[in-house]
N, C-alpha and C positions, 0 to 999 in steps of 0.2 A: 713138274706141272707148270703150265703156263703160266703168268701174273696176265692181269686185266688190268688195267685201269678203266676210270670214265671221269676223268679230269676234262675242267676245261685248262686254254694253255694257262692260264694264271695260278690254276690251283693246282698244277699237275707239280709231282714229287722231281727230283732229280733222281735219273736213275743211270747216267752216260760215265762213260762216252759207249756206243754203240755203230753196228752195223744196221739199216732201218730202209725200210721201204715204205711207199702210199702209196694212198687208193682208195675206193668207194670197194673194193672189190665184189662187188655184186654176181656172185655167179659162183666166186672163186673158181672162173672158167680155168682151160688149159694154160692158157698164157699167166694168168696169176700165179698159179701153180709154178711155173717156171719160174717167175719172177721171185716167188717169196724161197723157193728152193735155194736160187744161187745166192740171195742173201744171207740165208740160212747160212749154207757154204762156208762164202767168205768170213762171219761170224766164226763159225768154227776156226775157222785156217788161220784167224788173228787172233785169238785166246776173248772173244765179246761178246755180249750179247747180240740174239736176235734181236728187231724188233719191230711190229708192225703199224703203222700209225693209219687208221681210217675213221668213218663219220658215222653217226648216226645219230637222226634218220636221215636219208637220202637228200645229196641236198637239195634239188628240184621240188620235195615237200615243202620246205622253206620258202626257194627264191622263184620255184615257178611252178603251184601247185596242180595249175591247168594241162599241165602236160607231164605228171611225175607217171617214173615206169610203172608197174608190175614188176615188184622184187622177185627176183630168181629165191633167195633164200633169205631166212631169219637170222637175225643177229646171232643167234647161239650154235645156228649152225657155219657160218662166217671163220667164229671163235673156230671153234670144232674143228675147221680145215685147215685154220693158220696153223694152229697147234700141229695138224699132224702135219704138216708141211717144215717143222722145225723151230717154228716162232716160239723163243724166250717171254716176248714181255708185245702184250697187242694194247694199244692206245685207243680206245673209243671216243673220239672227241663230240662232244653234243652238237651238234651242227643246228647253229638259230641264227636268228637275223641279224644279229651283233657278229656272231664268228664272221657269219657271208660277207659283212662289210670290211674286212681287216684287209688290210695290202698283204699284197705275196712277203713284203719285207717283215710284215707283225708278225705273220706266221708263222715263218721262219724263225726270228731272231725267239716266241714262243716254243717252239720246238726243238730250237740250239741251247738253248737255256735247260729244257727238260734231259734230252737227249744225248748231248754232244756227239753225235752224228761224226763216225771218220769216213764210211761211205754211205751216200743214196742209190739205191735202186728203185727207179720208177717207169712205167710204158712211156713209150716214145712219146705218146700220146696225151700226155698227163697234164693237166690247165690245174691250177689252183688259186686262190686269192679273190677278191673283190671283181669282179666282173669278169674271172676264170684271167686275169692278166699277167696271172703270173704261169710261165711257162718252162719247157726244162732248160729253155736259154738261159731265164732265169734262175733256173737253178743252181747249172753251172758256173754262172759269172758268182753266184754266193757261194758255193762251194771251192770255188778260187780263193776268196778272199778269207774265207773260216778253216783251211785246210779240210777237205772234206770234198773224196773223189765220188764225182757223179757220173753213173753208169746208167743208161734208159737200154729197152727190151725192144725191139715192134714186137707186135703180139701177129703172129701169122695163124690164121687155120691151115689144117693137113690141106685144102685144096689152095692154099697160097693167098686166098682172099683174106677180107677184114676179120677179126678176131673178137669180139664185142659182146656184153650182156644183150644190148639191142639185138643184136643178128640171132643171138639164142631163143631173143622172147618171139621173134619172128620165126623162126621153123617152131615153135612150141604152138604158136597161133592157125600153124597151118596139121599140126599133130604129127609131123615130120620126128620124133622121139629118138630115132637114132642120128640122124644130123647133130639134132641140140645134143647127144650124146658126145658123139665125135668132138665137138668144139668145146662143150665143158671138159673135157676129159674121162666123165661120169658120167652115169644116167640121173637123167631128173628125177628129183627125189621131192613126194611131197609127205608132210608128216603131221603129224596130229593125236587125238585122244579118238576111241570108238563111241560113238555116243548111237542109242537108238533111232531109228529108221521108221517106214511106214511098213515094213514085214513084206512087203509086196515078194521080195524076193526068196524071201520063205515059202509064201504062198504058191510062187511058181516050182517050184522045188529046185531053187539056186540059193541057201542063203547067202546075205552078205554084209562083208564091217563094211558099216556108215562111218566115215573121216570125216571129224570137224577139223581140214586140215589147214596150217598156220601160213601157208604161203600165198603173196598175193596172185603169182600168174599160173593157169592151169593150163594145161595142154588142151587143144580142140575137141570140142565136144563127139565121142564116140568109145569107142570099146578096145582097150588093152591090153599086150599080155603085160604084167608087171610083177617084180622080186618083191616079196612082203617080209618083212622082220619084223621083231619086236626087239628095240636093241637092249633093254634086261632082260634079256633070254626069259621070256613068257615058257616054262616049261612045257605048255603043248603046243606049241609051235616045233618045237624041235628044229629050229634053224632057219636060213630064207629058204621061200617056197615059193612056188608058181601060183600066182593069183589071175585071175580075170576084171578087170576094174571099168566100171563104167562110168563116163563124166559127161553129165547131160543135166538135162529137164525131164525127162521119162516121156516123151509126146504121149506115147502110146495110152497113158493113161491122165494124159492134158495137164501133166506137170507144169509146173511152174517156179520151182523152186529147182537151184542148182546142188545134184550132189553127186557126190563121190564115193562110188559103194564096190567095195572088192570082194568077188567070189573067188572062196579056198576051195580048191577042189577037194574033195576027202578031207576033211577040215571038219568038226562038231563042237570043236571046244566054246566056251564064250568068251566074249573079248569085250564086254563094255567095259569102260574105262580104261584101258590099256593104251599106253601107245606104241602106235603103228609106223611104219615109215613102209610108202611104196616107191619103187622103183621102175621108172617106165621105159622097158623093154624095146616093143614094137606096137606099132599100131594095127588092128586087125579088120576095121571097118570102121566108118563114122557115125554120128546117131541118126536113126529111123523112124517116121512112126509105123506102125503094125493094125491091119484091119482089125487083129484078134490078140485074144491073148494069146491063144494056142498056138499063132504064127510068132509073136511074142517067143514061146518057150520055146518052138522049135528053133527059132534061132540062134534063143542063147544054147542050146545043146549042141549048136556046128559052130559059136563062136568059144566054145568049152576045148571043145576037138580039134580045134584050129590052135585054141591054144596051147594045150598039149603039145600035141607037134609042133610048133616052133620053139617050145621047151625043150623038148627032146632032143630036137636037132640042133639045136644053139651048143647044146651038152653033152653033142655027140662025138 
């Protein structure tokens, strides 16, 4: 099992010498993935530990509130991927106004002290320290002098372009789902507990679980097919299944309130309080308002049918 920490550098244990990679990994898109694998790797291939060293909360909460992103994912689910990714030991450092101000040099010689680090692997791209000044030049030239071989990644997408949480929350913003697919690796996943709803969907003869889900960025408002679990195997669930998920305001009945509600097709069990984890698929139209209800239902019964079919045929 993994080890955690949530040390700051001062209080952090000694636990080196080590293989170690950083990062905000936000996404733990494909390129992280990579990134923390070959550490993984090399860990193994030297008889060391893994080890991951990232922040939280995001530093832009801290140093520049007015523009922080929309997290792809929660801290537990971060943990969740490093671990399956191979990570021995993940460092959560509390990232506040004091960490922000440290020189790249504090950081480090905080981190050598913890760690003793015999290689770094970090993106190409990788800024750290006090006004992001510290860079992987800088790293290397400290890695010269502490024996400690520094390796960086560029992070490529499959179409050769930039590689980025941002470029993810951007095809998520346009409900592009298989994009942000392809560049995480995974499909976006949002998760949460089932909590009650206004039944509307009952009423229509669609029920569906209401997500009070934990993640800050949603995908564009409309209708998709999405993989529903329950990951303690919820006994009536029997497994992931094809869900229909809708993320709006509900015009049609002059919502105003954002939610998040997924129809199980053949599905009756109850699910409040449980949680849920959806997986979004594809997208199969955007949100609408409706003159009626009735055009309301009929819609959702060819957005049911549509979604079937690309179920089927995803798994054919």
């Amino acid at each position: 099992m993994m080890e955690v920490w949530h040390h700051t550098l001062e209080a952090a244990p000694v636990a080196g010498p080590c293989v170690a990679t950083l990062g905000n990994f936000d996404g733990v898109h494909a390129g992280h993935r990579e990134l923390l694998r070959i550490a993984a790797g090399r860990a193994q291939a030297v008889g060391l530990k893994a080890a991951v060293v990232t922040f939280d909360p995001h530093p832009t909460v801290v140093v520049a509130p007015q523009r922080r992103p929309k997290l792809l994912m929660t801290l537990e689910q971060r943990l969740e991927a490093f671990e399956a990714e191979g990570m021995d030991l993940a460092w959560v450092i509390p990232f506040s106004r004091a960490f922000s101000e440290l020189s790249p040099a504090d950081f480090l010689e905080g981190m050598r002290r913890a760690l003793s680090p015999v290689e770094l692997h970090v993106g190409r791209a990788f800024c750290f320290g006090r006004d992001r000044a510290g860079t992987v030049e800088t790293l290397a030239a400290w890695g010269a002098k502490h024996d400690c071989a520094v390796h960086t990644l560029a992070l490529r997408a499959p179409d050769g372009g930039r590689l980025s949480s941002t470029r993810i929350r951007e095809a998520l913003d346009r409900g592009e789902v298989e994009a942000a697919a392809e560049l995480l690796g995974h499909p976006y996943t949002l998760s949460g507990v089932v909590v009650e709803g206004d039944r509307r969907g009952r009423h229509l003869g669609f029920p569906t679980a209401n997500l009070a889900w934990e993640q800050e960025q949603l995908p564009a408002y409309g209708v998709y097919v999405t993989e529903a679990f329950l990951p303690h195997h919820h006994p009536s669930l029997g497994g992931p299944r094809l869900g229909l998920t809708n993320v709006g305001e509900k015009p049609t009945f002059e919502g105003q309130r954002l939610t998040v509600e997924t129809h199980l097709p053949d599905f009756e069990a109850d699910l409040y309080g449980a949680r849920l984890q959806l997986r979004f698929l594809h997208r199969i139209r955007g949100e609408a308002r409706f003159a009626s209800v009735d055009e309301l239902r009929a819609q959702i019964a060819r957005d049911v049918a549509a979604g079937k079919a690309w179920w089927a045929a995803s798994r054919g």
